[in-house]
C-alpha positions in Angstrom: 131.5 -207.1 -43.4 134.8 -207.8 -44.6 136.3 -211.5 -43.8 140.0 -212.3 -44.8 141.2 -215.2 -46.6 142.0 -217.1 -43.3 138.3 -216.0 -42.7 139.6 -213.9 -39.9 137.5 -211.2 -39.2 139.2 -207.7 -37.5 137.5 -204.7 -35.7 138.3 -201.8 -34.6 135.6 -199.8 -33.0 136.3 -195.9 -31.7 133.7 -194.4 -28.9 134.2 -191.1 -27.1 132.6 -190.9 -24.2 130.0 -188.1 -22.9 131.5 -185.0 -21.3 132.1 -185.5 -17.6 131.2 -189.6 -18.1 135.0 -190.5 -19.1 135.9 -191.9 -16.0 133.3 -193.8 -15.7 132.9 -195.1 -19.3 136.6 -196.4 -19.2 135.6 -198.7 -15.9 133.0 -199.7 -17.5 134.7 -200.6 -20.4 136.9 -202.2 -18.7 134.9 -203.9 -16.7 133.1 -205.7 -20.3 136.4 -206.6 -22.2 137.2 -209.8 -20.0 133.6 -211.7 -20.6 134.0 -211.1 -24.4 137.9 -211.9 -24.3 136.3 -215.6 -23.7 133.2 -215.6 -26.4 134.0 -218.3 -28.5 136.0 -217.6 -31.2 137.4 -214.4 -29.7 141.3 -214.4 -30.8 142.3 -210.6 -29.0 140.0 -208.3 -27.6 142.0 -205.2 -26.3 140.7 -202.2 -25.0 142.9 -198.7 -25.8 142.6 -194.4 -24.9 143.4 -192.9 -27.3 146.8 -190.4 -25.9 146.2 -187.1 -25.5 142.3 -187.6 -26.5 140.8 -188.0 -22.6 137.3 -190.2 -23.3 138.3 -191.5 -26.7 138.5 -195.1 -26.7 139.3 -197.8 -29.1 138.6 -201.6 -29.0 140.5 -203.9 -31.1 138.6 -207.0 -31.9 139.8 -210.2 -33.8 137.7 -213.4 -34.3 138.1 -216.2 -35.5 134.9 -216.2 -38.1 132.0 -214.2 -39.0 129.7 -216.4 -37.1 131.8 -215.8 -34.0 131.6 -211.9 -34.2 128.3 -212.7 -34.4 127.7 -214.8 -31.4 129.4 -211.9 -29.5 126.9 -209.7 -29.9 124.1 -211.5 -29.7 125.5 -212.8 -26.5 122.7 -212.6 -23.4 125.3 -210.2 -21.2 125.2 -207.6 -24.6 121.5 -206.9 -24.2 122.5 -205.0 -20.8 125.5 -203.6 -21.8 124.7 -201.9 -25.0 121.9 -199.5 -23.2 124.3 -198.4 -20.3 127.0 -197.9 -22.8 125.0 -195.9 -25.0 124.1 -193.5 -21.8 127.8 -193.1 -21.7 129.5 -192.4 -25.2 128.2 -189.9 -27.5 126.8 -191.2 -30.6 126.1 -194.5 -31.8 127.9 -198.0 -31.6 127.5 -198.8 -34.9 129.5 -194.7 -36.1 132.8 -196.1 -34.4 132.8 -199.5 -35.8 135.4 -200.0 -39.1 136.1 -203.4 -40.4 139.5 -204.1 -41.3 141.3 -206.2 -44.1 144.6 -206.6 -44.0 147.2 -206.9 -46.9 150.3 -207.8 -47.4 153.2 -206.8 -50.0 153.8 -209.0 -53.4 156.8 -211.1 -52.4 
């Protein structure tokens, strides 16, 4: 895991969801953002479809430290969540998850 000089840490995770289920993964989905939008140490948590791709989904994640990414998913509420997501979305969590760093141009 990747944590930025700030100690910021950024995800982006991807997830398509199993044929005929993308209704009702996006509900659920968007059911779960607000509860993590107030884990501690949550900066932005937003929820996206990807245009033109129906049942592809993308969550941006930002938090403020390792330890609070952390705390997210080992929150009580995740234990319930991850098995009815996985009955939704093809694959696994963890193939959609990418870390990102960010850079910036030399001044």
């Amino acid at each position: 895991m990747i944590t930025t000089s700030n100690r910021y840490v950024t995800v982006l995770w991807e997830a398509r969801a199993k044929s005929g289920k993308e209704a009702e993964m996006k509900a659920f989905m968007t059911a779960a953002v607000t509860a993590s939008r107030h884990d501690a140490g949550n900066i932005g948590y937003e929820a996206h479809q990807v245009e033109g791709e129906p049942g592809t989904f993308v969550i941006f994640e930002r938090w403020e430290s390792r330890e609070a990414l952390e705390g997210h998913l080992q929150a009580p509420r995740m234990q319930d969540l991850v098995p009815r997501l996985l009955e939704l979305m093809d694959g696994s969590i963890e193939d959609g998850i990418r870390f990102l760093q960010p850079f910036r141009p030399a001044r």
